[in-house]
C-alpha positions as CSV (number, residue, x, y, z in Angstrom):
1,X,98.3,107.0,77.5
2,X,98.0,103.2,77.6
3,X,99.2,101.6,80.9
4,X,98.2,98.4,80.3
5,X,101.2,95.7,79.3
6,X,101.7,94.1,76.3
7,X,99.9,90.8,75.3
8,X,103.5,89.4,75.3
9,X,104.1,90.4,79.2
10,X,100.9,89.1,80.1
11,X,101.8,86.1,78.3
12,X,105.1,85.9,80.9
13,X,103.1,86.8,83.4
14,X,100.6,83.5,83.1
15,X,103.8,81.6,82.5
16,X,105.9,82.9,85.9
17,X,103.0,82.5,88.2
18,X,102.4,79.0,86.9
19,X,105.7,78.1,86.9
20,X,106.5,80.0,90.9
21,X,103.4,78.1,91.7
22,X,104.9,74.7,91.3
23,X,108.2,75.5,92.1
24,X,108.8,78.5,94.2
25,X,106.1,78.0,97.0
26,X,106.4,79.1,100.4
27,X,107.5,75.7,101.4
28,X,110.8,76.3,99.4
29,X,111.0,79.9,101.2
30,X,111.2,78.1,104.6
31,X,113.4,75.1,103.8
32,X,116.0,77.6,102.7
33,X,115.6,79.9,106.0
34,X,116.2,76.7,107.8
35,X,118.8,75.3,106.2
36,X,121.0,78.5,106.5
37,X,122.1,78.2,102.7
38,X,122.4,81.0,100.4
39,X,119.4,80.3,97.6
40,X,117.9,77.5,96.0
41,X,120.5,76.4,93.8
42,X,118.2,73.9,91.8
43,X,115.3,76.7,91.9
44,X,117.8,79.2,90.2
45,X,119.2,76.5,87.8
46,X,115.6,76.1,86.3
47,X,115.4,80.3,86.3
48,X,118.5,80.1,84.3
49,X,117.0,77.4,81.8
50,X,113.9,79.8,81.6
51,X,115.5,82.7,80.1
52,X,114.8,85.0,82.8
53,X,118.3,86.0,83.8
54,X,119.1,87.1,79.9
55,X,115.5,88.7,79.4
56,X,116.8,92.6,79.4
57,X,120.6,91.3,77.9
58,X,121.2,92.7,74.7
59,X,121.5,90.2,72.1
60,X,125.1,90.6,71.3
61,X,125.9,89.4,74.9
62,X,123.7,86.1,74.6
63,X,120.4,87.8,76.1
64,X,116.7,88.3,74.7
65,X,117.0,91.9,74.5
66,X,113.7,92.7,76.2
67,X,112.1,95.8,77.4
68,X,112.0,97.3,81.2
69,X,107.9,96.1,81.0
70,X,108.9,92.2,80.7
71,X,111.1,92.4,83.8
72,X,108.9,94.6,85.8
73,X,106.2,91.7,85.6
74,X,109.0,89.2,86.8
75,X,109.9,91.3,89.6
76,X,105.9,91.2,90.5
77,X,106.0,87.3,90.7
78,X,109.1,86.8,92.3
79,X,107.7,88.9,94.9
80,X,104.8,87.1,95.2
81,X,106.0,84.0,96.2
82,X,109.4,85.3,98.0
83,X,111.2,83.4,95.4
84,X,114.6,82.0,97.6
85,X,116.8,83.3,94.6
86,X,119.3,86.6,93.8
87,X,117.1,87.4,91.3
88,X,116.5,90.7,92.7
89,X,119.9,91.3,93.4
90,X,121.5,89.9,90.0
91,X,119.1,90.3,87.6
92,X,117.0,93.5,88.7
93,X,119.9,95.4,90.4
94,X,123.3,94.4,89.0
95,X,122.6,93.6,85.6
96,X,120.6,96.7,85.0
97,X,123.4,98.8,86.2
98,X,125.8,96.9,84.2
99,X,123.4,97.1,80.8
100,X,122.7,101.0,81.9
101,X,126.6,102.1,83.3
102,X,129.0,99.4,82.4
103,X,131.3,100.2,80.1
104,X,131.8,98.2,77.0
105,X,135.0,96.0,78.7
106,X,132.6,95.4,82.0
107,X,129.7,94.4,79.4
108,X,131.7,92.0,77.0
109,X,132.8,90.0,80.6
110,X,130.0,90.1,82.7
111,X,126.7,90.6,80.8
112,X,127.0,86.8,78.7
113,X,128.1,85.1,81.9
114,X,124.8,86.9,83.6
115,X,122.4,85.8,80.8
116,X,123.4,81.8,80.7
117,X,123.6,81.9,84.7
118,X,127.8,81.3,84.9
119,X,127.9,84.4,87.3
120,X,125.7,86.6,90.3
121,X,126.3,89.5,91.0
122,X,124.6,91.7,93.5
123,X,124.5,95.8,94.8
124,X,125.8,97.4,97.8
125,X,124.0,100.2,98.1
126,X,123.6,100.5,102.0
127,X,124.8,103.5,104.1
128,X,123.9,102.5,107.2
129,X,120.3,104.8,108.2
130,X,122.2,106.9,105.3
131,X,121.0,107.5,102.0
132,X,122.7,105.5,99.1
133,X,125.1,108.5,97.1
134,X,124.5,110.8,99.4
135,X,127.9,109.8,101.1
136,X,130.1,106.8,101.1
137,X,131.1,104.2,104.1
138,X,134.1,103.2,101.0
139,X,136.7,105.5,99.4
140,X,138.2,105.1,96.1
141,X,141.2,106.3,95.1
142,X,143.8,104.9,92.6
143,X,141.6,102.3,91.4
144,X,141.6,101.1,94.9
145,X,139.2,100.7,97.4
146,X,138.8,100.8,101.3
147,X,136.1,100.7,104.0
148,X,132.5,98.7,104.1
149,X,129.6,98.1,103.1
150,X,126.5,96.7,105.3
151,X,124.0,94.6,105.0
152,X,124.3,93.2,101.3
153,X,121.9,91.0,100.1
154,X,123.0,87.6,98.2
155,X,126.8,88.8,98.6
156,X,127.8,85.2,99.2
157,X,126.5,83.4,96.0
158,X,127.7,86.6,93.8
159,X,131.0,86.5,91.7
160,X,131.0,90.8,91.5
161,X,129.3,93.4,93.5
162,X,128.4,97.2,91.8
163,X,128.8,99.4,95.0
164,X,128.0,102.7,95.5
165,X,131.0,105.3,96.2
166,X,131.1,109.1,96.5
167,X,131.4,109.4,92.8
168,X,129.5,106.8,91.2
169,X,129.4,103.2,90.8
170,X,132.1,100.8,91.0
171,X,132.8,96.9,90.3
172,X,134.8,94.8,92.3
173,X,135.0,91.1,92.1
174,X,134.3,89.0,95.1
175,X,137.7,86.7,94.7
176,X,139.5,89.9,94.6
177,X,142.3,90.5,97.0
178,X,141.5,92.8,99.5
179,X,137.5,91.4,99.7
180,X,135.8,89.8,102.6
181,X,132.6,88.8,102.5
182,X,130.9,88.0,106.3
183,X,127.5,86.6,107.0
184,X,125.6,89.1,109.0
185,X,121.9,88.1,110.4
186,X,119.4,90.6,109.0
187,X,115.8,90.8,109.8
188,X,115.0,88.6,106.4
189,X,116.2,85.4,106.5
190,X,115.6,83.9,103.1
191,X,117.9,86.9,101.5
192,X,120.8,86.5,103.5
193,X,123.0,89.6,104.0
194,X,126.4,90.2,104.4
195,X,128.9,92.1,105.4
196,X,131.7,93.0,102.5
197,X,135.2,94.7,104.0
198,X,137.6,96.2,101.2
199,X,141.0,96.8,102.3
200,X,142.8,98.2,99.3
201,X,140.6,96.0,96.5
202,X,141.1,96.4,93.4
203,X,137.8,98.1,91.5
204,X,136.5,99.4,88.4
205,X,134.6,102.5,87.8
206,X,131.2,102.3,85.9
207,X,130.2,105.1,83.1
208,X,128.1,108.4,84.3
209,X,129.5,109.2,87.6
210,X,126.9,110.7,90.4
211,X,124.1,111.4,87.5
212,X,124.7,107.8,86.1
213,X,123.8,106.6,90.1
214,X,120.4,108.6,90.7
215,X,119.4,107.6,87.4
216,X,120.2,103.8,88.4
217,X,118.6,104.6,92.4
218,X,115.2,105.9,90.1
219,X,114.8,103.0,88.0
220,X,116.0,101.0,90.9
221,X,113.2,102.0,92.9
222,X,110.6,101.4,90.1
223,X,111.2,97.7,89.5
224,X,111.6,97.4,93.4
225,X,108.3,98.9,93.8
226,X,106.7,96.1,91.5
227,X,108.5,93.7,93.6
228,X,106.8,94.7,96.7
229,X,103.6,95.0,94.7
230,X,103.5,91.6,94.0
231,X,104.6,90.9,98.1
232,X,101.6,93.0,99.1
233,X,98.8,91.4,96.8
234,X,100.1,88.0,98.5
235,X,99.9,89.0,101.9
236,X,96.5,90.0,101.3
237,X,95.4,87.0,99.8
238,X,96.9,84.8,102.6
239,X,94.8,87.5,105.2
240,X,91.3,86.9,103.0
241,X,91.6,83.4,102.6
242,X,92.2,82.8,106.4
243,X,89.8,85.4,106.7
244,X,87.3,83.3,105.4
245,X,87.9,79.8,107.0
246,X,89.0,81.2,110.1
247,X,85.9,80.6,112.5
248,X,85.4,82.7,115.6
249,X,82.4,83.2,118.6
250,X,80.3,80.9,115.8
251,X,81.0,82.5,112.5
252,X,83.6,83.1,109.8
253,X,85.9,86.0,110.9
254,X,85.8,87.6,107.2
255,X,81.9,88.4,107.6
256,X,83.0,91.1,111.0
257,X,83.2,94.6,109.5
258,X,86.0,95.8,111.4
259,X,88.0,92.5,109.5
260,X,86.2,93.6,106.1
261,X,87.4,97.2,106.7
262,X,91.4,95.8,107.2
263,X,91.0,93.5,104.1
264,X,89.6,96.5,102.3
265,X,92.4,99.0,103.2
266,X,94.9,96.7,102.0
267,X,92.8,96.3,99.0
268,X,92.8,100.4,98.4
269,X,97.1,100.6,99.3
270,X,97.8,97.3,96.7
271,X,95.8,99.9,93.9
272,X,97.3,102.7,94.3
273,X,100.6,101.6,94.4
274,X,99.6,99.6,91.4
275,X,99.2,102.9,89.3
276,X,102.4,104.6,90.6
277,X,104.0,101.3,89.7
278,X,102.8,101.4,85.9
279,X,103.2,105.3,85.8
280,X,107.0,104.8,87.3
281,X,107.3,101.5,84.9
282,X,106.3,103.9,81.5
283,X,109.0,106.0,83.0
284,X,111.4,104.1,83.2
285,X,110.7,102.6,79.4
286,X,110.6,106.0,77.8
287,X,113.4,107.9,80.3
288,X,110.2,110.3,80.4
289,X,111.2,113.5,82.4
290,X,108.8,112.8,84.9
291,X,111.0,109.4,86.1
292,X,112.6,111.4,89.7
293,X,108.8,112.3,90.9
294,X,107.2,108.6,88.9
295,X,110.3,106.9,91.0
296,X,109.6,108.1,94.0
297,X,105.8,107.9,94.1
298,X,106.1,104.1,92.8
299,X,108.6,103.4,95.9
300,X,106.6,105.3,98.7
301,X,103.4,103.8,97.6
302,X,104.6,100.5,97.4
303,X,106.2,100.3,100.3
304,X,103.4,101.5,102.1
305,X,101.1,99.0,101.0
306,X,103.2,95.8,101.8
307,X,104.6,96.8,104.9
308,X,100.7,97.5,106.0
309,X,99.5,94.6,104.2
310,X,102.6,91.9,106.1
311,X,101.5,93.6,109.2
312,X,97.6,93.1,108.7
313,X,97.8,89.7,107.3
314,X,99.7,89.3,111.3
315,X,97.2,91.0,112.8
316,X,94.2,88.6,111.4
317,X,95.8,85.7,111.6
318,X,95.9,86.0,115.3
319,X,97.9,84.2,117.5
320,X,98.9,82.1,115.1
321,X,100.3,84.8,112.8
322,X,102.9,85.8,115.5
323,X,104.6,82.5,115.3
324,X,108.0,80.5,113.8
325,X,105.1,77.6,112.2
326,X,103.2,80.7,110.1
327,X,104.4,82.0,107.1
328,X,103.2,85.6,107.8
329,X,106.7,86.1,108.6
330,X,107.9,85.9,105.3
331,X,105.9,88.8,103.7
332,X,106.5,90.9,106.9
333,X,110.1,90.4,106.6
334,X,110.5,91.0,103.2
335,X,108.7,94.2,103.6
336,X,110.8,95.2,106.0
337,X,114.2,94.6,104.5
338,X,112.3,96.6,100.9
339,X,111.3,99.4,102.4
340,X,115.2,100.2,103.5
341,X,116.4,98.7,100.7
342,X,117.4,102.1,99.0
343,X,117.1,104.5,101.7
344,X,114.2,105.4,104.2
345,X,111.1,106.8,103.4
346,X,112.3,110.0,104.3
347,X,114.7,110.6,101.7
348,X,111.8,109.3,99.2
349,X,109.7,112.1,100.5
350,X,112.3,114.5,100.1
351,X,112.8,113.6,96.4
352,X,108.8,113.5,95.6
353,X,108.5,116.9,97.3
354,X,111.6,117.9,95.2
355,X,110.4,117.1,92.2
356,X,107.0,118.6,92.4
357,X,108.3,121.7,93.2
358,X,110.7,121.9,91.0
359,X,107.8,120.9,88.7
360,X,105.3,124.0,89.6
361,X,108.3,126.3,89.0
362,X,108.4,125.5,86.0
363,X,105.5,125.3,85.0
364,X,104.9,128.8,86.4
365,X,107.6,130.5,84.7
């Protein structure tokens, strides 16, 4: 089994990490928290121009037709440098339930208006400390919809949100009657949230019903675990290189062995959730049996290792790590708002455990 990527990924790879470099640094992170606005409209514009949003659109809807791998080394990049744009929202959430559920009327709309960057769209997949499909805060009945969803990330650049109900997946359009979208202060403040009310809105049911919505929280949870993968590795570059200018009681803080035992942990995490990312990522690309245990390995380990690696890049950065000026804050942020993203670690657990039972029976048998 080969889990290396293709030459041509690693060819997109050199190219996004140049190109995030020069355009998507921290520095564009911060102006955006501090201006209060909803992304970096010029950032995304360029995005657009690149081809990214169309890379996993079919080609009879204007996109490049590219495989899962291409846009699980995206989702790495864009994680690395807390890219200020709904690409996770639009392009690894909402388009992929669109290209995996939608039906063929939702596809002919939405998908060519997604690939040339005309339209946003976004998930609501929160439940409160609920687990998404599980139960619903919204009801659906009679192709209408009431009740709300909390805290949606991107919902006020997105023309449609994909939402999850009791039954499945649903569309409704953001200019809709019946839709209100609120800002709501979250603990990430370069993804703004929101709060979206439907009273009575009119909605559109996506193909495959509850299956057709684990499937999507699986393969959701994959490329969101390459996402955080890419968040951890920068966190612990920012923690070794102040490691190693940072002087303290006459020499360089990186040479102390309790600080080369932190920097190695989050060296040992970032690996290991690097093979349950590939293993989830293969998956995903084949829709291998093994995706409900690969998924939920790939999101626990990831998790893991960015939330510890945001809090350790704190911790050795000091006092200086604990305030507004540092940009520790954005990995640790970030983390936080990923690892509830799709439900807390304890419904993860649950479904690993699951799985692997489920596994030995029959295996047994």
């Amino acid at each position: 089994m080969n889990f290396q990527f293709s030459e041509e990924a690693e060819a997109l790879r050199d190219q996004a990490r140049r190109f995030l470099e020069d355009k998507s640094g921290r520095e564009k992170a911060r102006a955006v928290m501090e201006s209060g606005v909803s992304h970096d409209a010029a950032l995304w514009a360029e995005i657009v121009a690149l081809g990214w949003t169309a890379l996993r659109i079919p080609e009879e809807h204007g996109g490049l037709g590219l495989s899962v791998l291409e846009l699980c080394v995206l989702a790495e990049e864009i994680g690395r440098v807390v890219s200020p744009v709904p690409f996770t929202s639009s392009v690894l959430l909402a388009t992929e339930a669109l290209i995996a559920t939608g039906t063929d009327a939702q596809k002919a709309k939405w998908l060519p208006k997604l690939a040339d960057g005309s339209a946003i769209g976004t998930v609501a997949l929160a439940e409160g400390t609920g687990t998404p499909g599980a139960k619903s805060a919204i009801s659906v009945a009679g192709g209408k919809a009431n009740g709300t969803k909390v805290p949606v990330q991107d919902a006020a650049s997105a023309d449609f949100i994909i939402f999850s109900g009791a039954d499945g997946l649903y569309l409704v359009e953001t200019g809709a009657a019946g839709v209100s979208v609120d800002a709501v202060e979250t603990i990430d403040l370069v993804r703004r949230s929101s709060r979206v009310s439907l009273k009575d809105a009119p909605v559109e049911a996506l193909e495959g019903g509850r299956a057709a919505l684990e499937k999507f929280l699986q393969s959701s949870a994959v490329l969101l675990a390459f996402e955080g993968l890419g968040g951890a590795d920068a966190a612990m570059d920012m923690a070794l290189a102040y490691a190693r200018e940072r002087v303290a009681f006459g020499r360089k803080i990186a040479g102390y062995q309790a600080v080369k035992h932190r920097l190695a942990d989050m060296y040992i995490k970032n690996q290991l959730a690097r093979s349950h990312a590939y293993y989830g990522a293969w998956a995903v690309l084949t829709d291998a049996p093994e995706l409900v245990q690969a998924a939920a390995g790939a999101r626990l380990a990831a998790m893991d290792a960015f939330q510890f690696a945001a809090e350790e890049n704190v911790q050795l950065h000091g006092g200086i790590g604990f305030t507004w000026e540092s940009d520790c804050q954005f990995y640790y942020r970030r983390a936080r708002l990923l690892t509830l993203a799709l439900g807390a670690k304890a419904h993860w657990s649950d479904v690993l455990v699951r799985s692997l039972e489920q596994r030995n029976t029959m295996m047994a048998a």
